[in-house]
N, CA, C and O atoms as a Maestro MAE file, in Angstrom:
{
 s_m_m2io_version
 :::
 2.0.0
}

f_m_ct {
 s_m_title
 :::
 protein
 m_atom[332] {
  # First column is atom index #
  i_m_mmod_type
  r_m_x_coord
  r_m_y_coord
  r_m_z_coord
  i_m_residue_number
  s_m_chain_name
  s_m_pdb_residue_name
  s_m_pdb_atom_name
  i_m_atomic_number
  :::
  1 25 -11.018 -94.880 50.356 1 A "UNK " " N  " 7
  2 3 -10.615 -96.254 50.527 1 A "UNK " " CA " 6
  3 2 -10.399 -96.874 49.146 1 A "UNK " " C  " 6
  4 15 -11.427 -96.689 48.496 1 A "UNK " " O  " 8
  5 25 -9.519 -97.506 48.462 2 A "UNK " " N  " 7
  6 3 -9.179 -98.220 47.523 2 A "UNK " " CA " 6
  7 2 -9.627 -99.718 47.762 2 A "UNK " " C  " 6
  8 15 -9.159 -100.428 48.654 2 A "UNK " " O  " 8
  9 25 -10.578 -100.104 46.866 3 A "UNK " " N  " 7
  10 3 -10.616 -101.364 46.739 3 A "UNK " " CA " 6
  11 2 -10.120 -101.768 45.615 3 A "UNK " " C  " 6
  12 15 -10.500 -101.477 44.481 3 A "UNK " " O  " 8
  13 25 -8.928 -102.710 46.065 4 A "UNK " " N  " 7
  14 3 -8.536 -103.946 45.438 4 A "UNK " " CA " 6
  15 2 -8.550 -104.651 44.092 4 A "UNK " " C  " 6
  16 15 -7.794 -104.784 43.129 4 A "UNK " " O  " 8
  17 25 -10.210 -105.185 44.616 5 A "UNK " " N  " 7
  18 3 -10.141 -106.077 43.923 5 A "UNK " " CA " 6
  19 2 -11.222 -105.586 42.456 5 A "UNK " " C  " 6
  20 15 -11.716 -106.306 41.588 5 A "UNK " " O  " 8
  21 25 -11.316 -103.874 42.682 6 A "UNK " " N  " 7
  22 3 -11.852 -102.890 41.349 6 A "UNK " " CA " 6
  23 2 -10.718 -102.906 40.524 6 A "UNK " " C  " 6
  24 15 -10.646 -103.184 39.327 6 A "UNK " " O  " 8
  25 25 -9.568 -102.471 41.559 7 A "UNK " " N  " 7
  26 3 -8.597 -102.279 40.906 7 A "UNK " " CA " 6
  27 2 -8.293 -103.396 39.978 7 A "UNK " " C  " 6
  28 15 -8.402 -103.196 38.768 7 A "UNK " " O  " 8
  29 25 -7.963 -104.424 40.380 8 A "UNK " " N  " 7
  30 3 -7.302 -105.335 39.597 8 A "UNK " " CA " 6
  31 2 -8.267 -105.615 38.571 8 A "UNK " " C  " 6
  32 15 -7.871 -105.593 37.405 8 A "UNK " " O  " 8
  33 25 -9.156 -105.807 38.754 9 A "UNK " " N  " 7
  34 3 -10.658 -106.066 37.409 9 A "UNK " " CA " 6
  35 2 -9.948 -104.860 36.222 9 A "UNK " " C  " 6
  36 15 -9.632 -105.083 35.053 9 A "UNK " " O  " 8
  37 25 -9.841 -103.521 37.013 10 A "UNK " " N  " 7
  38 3 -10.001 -102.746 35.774 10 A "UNK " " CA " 6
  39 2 -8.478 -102.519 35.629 10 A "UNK " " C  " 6
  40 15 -8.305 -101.432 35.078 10 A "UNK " " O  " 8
  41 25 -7.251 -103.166 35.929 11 A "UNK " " N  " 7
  42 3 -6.216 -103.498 35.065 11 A "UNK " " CA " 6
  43 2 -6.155 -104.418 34.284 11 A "UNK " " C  " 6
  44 15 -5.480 -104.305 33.261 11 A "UNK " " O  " 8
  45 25 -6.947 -105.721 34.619 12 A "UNK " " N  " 7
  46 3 -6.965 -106.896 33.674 12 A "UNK " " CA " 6
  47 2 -7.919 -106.323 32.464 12 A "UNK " " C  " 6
  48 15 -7.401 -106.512 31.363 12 A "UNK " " O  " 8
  49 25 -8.654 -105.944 32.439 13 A "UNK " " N  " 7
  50 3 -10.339 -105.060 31.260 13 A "UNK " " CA " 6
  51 2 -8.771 -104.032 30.391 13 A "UNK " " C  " 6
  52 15 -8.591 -104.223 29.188 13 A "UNK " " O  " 8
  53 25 -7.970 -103.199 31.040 14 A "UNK " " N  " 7
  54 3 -7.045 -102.561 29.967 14 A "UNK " " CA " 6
  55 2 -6.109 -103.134 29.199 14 A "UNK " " C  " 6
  56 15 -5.713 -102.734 28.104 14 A "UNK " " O  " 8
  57 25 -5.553 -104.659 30.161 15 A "UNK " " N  " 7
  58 3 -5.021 -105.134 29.736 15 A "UNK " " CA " 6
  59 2 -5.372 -106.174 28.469 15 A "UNK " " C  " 6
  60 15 -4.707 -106.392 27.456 15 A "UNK " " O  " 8
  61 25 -6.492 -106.665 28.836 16 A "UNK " " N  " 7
  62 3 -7.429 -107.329 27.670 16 A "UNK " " CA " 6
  63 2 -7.987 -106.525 26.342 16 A "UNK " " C  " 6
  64 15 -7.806 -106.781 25.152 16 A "UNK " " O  " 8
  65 25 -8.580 -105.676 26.845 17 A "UNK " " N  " 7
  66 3 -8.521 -104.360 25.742 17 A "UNK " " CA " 6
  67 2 -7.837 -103.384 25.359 17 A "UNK " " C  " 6
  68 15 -8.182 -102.268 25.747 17 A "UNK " " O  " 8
  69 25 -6.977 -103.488 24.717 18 A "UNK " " N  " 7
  70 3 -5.857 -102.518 24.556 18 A "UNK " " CA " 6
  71 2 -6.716 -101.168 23.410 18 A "UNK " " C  " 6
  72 15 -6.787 -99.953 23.597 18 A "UNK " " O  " 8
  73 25 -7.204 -101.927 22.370 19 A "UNK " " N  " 7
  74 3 -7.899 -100.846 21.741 19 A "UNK " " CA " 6
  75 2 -8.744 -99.650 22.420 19 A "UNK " " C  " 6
  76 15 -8.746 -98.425 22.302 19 A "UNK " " O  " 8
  77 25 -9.433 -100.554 23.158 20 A "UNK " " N  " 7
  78 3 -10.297 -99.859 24.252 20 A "UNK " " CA " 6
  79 2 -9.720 -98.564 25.198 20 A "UNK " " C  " 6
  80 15 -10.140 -97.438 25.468 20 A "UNK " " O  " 8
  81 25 -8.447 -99.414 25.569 21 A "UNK " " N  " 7
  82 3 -8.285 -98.580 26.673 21 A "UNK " " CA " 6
  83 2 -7.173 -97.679 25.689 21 A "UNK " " C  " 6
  84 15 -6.989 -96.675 26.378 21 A "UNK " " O  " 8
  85 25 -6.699 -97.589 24.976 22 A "UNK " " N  " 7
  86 3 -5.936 -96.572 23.614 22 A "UNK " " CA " 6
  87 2 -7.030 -95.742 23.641 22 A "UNK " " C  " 6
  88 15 -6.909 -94.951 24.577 22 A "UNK " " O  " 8
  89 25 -7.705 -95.633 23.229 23 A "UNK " " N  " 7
  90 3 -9.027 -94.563 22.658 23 A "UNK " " CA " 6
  91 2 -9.469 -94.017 24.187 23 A "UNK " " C  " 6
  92 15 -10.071 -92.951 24.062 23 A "UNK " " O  " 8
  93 25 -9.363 -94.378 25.417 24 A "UNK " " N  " 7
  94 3 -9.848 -93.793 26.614 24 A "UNK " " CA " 6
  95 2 -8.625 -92.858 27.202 24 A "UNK " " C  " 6
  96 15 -8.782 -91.752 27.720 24 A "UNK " " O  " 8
  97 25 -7.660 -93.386 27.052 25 A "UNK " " N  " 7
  98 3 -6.542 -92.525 26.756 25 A "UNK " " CA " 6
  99 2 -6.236 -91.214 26.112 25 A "UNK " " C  " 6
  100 15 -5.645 -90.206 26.499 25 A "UNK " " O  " 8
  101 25 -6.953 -91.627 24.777 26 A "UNK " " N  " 7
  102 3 -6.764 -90.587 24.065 26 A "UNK " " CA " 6
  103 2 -7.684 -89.477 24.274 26 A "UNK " " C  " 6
  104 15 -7.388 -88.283 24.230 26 A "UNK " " O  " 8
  105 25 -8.814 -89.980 24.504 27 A "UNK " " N  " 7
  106 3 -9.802 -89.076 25.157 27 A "UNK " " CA " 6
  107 2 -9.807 -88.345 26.281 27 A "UNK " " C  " 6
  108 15 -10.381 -87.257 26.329 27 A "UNK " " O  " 8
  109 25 -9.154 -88.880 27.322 28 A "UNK " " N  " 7
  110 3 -8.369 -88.073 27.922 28 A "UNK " " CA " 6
  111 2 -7.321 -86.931 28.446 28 A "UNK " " C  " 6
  112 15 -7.073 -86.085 29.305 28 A "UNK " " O  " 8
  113 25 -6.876 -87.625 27.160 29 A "UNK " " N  " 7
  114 3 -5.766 -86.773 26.987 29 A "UNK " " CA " 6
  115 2 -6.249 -85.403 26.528 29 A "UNK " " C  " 6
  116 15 -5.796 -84.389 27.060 29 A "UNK " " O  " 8
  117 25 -7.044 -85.352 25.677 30 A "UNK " " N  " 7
  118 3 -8.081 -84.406 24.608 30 A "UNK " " CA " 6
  119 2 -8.901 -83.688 26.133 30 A "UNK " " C  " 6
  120 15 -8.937 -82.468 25.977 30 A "UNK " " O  " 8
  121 25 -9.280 -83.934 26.947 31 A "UNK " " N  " 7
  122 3 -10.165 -83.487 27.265 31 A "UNK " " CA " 6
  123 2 -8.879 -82.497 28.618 31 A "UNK " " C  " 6
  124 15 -8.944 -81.318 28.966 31 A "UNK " " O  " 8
  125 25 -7.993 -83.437 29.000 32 A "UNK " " N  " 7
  126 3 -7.104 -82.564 29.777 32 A "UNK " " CA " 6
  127 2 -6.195 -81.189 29.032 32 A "UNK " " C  " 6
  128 15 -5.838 -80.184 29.647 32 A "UNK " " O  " 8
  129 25 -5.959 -81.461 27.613 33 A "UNK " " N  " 7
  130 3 -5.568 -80.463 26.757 33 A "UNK " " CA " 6
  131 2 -6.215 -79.399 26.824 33 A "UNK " " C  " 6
  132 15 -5.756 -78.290 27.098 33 A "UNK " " O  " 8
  133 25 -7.768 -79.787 26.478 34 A "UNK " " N  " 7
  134 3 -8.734 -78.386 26.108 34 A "UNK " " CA " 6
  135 2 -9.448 -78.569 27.361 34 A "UNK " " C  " 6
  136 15 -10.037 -77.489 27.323 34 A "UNK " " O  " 8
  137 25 -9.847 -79.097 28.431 35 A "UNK " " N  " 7
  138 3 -10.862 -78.355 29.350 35 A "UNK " " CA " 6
  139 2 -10.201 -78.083 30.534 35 A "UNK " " C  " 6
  140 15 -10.974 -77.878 31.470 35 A "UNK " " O  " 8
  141 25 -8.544 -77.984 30.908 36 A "UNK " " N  " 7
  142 3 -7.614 -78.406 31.601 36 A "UNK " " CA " 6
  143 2 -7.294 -76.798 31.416 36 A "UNK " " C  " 6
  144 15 -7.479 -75.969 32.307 36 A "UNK " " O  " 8
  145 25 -6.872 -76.559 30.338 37 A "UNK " " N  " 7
  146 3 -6.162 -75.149 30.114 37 A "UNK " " CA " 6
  147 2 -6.233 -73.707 31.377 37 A "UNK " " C  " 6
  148 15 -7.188 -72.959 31.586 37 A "UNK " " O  " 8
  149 25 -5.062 -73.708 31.946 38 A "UNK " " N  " 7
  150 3 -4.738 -72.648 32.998 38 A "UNK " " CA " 6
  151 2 -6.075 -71.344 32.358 38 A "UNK " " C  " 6
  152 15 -7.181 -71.154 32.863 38 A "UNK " " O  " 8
  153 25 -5.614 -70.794 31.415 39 A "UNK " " N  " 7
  154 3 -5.924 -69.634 30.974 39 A "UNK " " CA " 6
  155 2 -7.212 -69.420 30.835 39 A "UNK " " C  " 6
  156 15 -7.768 -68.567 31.527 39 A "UNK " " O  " 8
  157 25 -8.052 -70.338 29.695 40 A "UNK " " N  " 7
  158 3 -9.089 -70.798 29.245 40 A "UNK " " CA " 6
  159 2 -10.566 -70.398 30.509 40 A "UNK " " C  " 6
  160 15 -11.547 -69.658 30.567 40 A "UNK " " O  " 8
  161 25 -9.673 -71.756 31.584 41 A "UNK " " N  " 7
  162 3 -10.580 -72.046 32.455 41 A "UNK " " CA " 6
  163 2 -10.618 -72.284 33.885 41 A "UNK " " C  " 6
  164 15 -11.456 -71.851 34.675 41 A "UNK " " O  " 8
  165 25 -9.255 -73.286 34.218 42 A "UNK " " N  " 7
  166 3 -9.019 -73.178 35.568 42 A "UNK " " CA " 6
  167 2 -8.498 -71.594 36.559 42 A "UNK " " C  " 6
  168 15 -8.406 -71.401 37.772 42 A "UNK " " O  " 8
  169 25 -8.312 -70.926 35.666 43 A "UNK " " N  " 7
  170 3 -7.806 -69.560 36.139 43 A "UNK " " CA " 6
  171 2 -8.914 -68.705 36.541 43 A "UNK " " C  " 6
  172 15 -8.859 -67.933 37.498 43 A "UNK " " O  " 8
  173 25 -10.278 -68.923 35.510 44 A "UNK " " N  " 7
  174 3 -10.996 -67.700 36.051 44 A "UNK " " CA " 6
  175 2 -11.837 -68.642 37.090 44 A "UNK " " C  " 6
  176 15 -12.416 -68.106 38.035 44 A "UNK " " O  " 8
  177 25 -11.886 -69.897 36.918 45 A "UNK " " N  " 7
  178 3 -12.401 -70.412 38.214 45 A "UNK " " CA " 6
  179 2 -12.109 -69.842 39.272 45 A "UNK " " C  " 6
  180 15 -12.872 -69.408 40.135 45 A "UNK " " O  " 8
  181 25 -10.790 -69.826 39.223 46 A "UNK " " N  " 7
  182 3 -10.293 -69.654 40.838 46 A "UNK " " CA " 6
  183 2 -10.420 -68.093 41.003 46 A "UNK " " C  " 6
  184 15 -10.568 -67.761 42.179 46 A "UNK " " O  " 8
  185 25 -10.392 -66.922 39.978 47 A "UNK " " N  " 7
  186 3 -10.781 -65.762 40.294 47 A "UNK " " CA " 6
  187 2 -11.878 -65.619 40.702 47 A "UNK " " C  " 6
  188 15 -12.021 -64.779 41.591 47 A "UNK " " O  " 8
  189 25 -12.999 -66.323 40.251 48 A "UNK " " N  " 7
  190 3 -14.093 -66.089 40.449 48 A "UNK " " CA " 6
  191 2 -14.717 -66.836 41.925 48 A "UNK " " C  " 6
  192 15 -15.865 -66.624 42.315 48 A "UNK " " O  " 8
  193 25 -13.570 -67.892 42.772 49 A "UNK " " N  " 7
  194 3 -13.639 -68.241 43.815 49 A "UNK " " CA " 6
  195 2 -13.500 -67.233 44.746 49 A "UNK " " C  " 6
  196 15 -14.226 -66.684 45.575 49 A "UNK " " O  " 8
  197 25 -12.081 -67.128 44.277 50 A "UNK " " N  " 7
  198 3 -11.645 -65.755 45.340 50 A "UNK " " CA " 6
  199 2 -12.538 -64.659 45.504 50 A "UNK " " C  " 6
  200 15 -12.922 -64.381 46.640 50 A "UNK " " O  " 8
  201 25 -12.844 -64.131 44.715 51 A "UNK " " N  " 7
  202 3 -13.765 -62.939 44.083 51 A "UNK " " CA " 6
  203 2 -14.602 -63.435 45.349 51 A "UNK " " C  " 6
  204 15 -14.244 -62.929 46.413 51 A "UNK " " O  " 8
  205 25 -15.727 -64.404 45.407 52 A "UNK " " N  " 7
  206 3 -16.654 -64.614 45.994 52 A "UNK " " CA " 6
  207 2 -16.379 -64.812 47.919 52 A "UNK " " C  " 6
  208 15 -17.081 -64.395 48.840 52 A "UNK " " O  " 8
  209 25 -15.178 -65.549 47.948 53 A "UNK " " N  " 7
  210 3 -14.953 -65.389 49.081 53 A "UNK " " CA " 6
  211 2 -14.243 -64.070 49.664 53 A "UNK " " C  " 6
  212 15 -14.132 -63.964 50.885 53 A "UNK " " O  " 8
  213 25 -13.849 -63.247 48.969 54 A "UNK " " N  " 7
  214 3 -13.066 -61.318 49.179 54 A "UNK " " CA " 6
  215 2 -14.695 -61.250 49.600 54 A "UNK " " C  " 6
  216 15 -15.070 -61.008 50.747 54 A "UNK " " O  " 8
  217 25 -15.209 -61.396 48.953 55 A "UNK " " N  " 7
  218 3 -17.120 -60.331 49.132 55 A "UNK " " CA " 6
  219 2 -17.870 -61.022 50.783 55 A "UNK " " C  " 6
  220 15 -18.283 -60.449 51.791 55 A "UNK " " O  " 8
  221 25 -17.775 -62.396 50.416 56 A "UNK " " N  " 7
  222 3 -18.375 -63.110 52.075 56 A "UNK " " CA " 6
  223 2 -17.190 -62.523 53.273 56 A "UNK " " C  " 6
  224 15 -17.649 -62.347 54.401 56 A "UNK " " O  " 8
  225 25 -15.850 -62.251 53.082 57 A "UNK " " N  " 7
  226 3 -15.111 -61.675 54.008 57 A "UNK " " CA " 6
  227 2 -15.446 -60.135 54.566 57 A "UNK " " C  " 6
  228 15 -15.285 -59.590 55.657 57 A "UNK " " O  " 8
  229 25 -15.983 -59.708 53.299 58 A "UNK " " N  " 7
  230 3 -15.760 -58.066 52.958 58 A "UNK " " CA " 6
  231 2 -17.097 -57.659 54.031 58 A "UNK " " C  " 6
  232 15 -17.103 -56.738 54.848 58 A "UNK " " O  " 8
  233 25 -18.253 -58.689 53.740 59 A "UNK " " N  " 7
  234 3 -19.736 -58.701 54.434 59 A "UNK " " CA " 6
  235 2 -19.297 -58.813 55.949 59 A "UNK " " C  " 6
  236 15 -19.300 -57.910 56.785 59 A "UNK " " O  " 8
  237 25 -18.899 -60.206 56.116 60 A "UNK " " N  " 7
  238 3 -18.629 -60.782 57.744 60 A "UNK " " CA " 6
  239 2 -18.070 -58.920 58.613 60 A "UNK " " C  " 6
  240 15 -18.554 -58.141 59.433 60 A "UNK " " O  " 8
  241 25 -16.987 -58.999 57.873 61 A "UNK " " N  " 7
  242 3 -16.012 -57.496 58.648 61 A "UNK " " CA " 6
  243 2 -16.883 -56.446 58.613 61 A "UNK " " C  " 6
  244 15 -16.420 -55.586 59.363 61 A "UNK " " O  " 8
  245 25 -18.322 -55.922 57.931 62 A "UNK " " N  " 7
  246 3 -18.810 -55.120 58.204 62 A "UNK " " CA " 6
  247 2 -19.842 -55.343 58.884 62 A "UNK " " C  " 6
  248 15 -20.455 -54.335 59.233 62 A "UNK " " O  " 8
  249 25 -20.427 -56.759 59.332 63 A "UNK " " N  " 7
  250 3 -21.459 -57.065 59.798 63 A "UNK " " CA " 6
  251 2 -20.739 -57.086 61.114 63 A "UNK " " C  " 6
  252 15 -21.517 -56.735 62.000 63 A "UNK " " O  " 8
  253 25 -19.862 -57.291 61.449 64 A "UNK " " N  " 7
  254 3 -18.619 -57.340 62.804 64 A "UNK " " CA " 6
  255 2 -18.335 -55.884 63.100 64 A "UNK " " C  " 6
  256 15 -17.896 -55.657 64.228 64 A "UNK " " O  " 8
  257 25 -18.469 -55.097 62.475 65 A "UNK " " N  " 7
  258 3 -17.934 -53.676 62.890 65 A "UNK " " CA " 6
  259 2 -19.037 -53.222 62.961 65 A "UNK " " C  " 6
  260 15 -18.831 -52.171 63.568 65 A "UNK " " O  " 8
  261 25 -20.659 -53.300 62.657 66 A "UNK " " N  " 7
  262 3 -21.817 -52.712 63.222 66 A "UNK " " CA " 6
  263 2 -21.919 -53.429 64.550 66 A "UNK " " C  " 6
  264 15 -22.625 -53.049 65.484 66 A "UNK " " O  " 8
  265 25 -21.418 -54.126 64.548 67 A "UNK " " N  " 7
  266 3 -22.100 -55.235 66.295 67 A "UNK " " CA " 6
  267 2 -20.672 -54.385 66.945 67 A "UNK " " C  " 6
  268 15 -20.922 -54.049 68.103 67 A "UNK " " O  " 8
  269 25 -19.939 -54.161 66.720 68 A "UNK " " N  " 7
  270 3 -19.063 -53.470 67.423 68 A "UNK " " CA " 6
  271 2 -19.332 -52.024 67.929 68 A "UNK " " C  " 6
  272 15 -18.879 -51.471 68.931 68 A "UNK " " O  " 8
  273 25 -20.070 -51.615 67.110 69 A "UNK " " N  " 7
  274 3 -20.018 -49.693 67.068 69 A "UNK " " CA " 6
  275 2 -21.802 -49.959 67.714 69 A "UNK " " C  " 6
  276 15 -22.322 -49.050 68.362 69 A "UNK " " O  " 8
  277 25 -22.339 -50.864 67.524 70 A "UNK " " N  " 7
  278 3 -23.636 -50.854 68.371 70 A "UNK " " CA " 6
  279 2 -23.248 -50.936 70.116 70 A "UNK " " C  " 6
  280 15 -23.691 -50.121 70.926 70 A "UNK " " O  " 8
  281 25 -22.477 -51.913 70.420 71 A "UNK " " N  " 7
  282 3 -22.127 -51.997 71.670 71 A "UNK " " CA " 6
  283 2 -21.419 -50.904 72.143 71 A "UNK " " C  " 6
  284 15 -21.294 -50.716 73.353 71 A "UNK " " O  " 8
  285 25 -20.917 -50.127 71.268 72 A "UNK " " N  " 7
  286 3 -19.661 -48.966 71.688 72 A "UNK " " CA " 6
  287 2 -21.212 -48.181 72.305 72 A "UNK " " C  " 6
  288 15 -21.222 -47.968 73.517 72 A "UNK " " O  " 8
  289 25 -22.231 -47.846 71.656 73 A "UNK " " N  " 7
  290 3 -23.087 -46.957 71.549 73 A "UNK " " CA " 6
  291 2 -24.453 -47.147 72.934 73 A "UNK " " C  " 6
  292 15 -25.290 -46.312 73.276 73 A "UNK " " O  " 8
  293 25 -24.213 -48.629 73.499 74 A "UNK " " N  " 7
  294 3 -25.339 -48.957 74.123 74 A "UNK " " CA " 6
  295 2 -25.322 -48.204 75.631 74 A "UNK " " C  " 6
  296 15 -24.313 -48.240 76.336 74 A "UNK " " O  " 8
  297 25 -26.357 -47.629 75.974 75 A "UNK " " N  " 7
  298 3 -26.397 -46.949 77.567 75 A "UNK " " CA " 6
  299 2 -26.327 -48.251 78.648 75 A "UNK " " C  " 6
  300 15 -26.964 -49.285 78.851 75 A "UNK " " O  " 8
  301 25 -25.330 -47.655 79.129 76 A "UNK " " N  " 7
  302 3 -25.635 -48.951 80.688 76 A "UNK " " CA " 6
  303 2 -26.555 -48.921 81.098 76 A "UNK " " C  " 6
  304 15 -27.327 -47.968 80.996 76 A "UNK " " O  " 8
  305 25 -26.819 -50.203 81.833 77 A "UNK " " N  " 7
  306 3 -28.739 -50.583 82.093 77 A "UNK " " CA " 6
  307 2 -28.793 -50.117 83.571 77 A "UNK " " C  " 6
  308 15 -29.662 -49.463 84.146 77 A "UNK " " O  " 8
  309 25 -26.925 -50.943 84.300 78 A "UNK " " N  " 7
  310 3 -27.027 -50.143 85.558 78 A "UNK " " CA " 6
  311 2 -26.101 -49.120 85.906 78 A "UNK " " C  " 6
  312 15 -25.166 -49.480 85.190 78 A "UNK " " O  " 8
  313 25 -25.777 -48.322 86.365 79 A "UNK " " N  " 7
  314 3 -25.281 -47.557 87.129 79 A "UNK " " CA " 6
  315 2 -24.547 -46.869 88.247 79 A "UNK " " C  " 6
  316 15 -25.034 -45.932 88.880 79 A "UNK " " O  " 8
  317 25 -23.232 -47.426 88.482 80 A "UNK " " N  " 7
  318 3 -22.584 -47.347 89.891 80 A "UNK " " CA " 6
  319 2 -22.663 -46.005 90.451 80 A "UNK " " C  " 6
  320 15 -22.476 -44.896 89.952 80 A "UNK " " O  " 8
  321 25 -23.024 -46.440 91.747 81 A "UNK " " N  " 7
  322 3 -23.096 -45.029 92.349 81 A "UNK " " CA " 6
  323 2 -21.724 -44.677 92.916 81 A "UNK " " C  " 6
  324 15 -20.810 -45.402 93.309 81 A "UNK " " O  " 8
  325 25 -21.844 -43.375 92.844 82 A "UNK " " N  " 7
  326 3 -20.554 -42.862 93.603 82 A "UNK " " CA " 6
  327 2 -20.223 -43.103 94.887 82 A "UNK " " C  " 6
  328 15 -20.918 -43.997 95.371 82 A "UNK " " O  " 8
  329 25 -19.767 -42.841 95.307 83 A "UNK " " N  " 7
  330 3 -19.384 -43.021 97.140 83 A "UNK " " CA " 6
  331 2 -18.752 -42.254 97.730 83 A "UNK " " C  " 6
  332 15 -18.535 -42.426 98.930 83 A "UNK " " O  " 8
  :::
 }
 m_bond[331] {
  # First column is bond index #
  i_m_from
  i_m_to
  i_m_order
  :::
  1 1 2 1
  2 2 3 1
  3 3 4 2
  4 3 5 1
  5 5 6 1
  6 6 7 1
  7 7 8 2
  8 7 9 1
  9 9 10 1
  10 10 11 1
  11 11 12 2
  12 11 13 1
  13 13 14 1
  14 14 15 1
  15 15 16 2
  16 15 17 1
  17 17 18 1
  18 18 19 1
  19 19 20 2
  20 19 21 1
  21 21 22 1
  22 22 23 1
  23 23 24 2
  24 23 25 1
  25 25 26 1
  26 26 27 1
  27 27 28 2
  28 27 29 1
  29 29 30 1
  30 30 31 1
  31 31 32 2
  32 31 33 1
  33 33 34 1
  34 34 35 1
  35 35 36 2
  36 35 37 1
  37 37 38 1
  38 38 39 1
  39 39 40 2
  40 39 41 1
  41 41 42 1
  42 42 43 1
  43 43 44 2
  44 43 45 1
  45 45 46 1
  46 46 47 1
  47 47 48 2
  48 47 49 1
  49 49 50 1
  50 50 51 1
  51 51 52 2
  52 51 53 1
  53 53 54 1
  54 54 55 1
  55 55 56 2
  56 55 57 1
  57 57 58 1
  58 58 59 1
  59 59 60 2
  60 59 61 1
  61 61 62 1
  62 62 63 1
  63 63 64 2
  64 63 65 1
  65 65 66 1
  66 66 67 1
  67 67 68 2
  68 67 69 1
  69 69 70 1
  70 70 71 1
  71 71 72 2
  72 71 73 1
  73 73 74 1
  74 74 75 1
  75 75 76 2
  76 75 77 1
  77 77 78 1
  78 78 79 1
  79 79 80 2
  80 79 81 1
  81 81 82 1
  82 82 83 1
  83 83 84 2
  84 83 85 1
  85 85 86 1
  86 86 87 1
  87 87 88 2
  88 87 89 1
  89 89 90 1
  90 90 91 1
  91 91 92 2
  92 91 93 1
  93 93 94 1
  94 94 95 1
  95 95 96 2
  96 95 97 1
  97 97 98 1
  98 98 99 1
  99 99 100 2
  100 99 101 1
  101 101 102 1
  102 102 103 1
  103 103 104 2
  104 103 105 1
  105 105 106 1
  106 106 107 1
  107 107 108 2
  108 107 109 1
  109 109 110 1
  110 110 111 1
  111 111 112 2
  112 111 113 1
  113 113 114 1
  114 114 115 1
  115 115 116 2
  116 115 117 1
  117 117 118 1
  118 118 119 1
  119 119 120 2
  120 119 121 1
  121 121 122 1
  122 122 123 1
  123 123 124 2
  124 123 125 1
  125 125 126 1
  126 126 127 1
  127 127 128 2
  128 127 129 1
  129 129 130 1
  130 130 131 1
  131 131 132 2
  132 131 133 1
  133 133 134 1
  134 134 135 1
  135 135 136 2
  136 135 137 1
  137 137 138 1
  138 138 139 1
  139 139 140 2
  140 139 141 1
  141 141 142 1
  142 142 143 1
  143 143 144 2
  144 143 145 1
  145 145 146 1
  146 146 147 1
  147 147 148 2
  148 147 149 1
  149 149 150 1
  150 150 151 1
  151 151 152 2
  152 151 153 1
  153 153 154 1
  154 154 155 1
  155 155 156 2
  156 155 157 1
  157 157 158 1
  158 158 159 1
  159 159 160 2
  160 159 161 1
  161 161 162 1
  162 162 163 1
  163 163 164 2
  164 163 165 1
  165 165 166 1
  166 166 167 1
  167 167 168 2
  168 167 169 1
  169 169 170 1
  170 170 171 1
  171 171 172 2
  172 171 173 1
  173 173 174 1
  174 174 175 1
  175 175 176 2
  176 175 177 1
  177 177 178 1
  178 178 179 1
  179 179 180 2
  180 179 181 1
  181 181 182 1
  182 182 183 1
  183 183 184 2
  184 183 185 1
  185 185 186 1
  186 186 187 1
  187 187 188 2
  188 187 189 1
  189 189 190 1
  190 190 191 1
  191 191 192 2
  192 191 193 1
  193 193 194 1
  194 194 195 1
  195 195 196 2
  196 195 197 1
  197 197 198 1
  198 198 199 1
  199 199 200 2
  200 199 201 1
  201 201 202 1
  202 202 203 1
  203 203 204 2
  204 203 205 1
  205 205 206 1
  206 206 207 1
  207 207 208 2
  208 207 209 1
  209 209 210 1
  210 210 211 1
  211 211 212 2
  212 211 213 1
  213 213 214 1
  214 214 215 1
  215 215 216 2
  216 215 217 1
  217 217 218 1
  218 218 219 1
  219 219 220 2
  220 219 221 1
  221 221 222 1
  222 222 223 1
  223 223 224 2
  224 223 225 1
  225 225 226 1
  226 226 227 1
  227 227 228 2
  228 227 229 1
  229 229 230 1
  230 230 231 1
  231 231 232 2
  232 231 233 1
  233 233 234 1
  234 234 235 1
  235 235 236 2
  236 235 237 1
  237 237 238 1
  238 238 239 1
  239 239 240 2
  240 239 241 1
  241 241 242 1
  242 242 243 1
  243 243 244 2
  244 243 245 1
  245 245 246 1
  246 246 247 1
  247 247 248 2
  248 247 249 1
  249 249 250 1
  250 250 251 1
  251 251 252 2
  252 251 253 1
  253 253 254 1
  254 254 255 1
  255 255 256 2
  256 255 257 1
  257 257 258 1
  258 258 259 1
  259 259 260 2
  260 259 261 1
  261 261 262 1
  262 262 263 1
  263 263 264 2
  264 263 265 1
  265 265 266 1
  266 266 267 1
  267 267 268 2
  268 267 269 1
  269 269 270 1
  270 270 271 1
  271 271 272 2
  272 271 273 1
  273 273 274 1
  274 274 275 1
  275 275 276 2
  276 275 277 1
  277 277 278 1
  278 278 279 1
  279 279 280 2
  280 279 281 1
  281 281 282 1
  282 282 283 1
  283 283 284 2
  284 283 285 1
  285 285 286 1
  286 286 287 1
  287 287 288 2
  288 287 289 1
  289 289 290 1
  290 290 291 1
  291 291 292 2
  292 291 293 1
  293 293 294 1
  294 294 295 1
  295 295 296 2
  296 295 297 1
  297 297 298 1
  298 298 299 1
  299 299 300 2
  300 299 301 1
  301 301 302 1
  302 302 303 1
  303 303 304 2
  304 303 305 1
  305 305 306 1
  306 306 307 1
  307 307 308 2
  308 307 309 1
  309 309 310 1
  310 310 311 1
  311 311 312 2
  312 311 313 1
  313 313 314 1
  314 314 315 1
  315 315 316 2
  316 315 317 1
  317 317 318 1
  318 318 319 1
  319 319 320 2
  320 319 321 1
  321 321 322 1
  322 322 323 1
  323 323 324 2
  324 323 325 1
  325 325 326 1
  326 326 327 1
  327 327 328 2
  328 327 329 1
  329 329 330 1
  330 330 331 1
  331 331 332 2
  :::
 }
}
């Protein structure tokens, strides 16, 4: 939800402080340069996402294929008779 009337406070505060808001800018900018970087950092993030969710997939499918090969394996409890 966007409120309003934050907003407008903190356009009038940039607009009143220009120095202020120059240097928050710039700091910004600095921090999207170097902690932003594909290569650096957002990249092995996301390998290391994937990575983690390949392994919780990799678990689920084998924890799914023992409940499978258990039921393949279970003796019927009852028994139809012939006729």
């Amino acid at each position: 939800m966007i409120d309003v009337n934050e907003l407008t406070d903190t356009l009038i505060n940039v607009h009143s402080n220009k120095e202020e808001a120059k240097k928050k800018a710039e700091n910004a900018y600095k921090w999207v340069t170097t902690s932003m970087d594909w290569q650096k950092h957002i990249g092995a993030q996301w390998v290391a996402l994937f990575d983690k969710v390949h392994g919780t997939l990799e678990d689920t499918n084998k924890e799914m294929n023992d409940v499978i090969t258990s039921i393949g394996n279970l003796t019927p409890v009852i028994e139809s008779e012939e006729l």
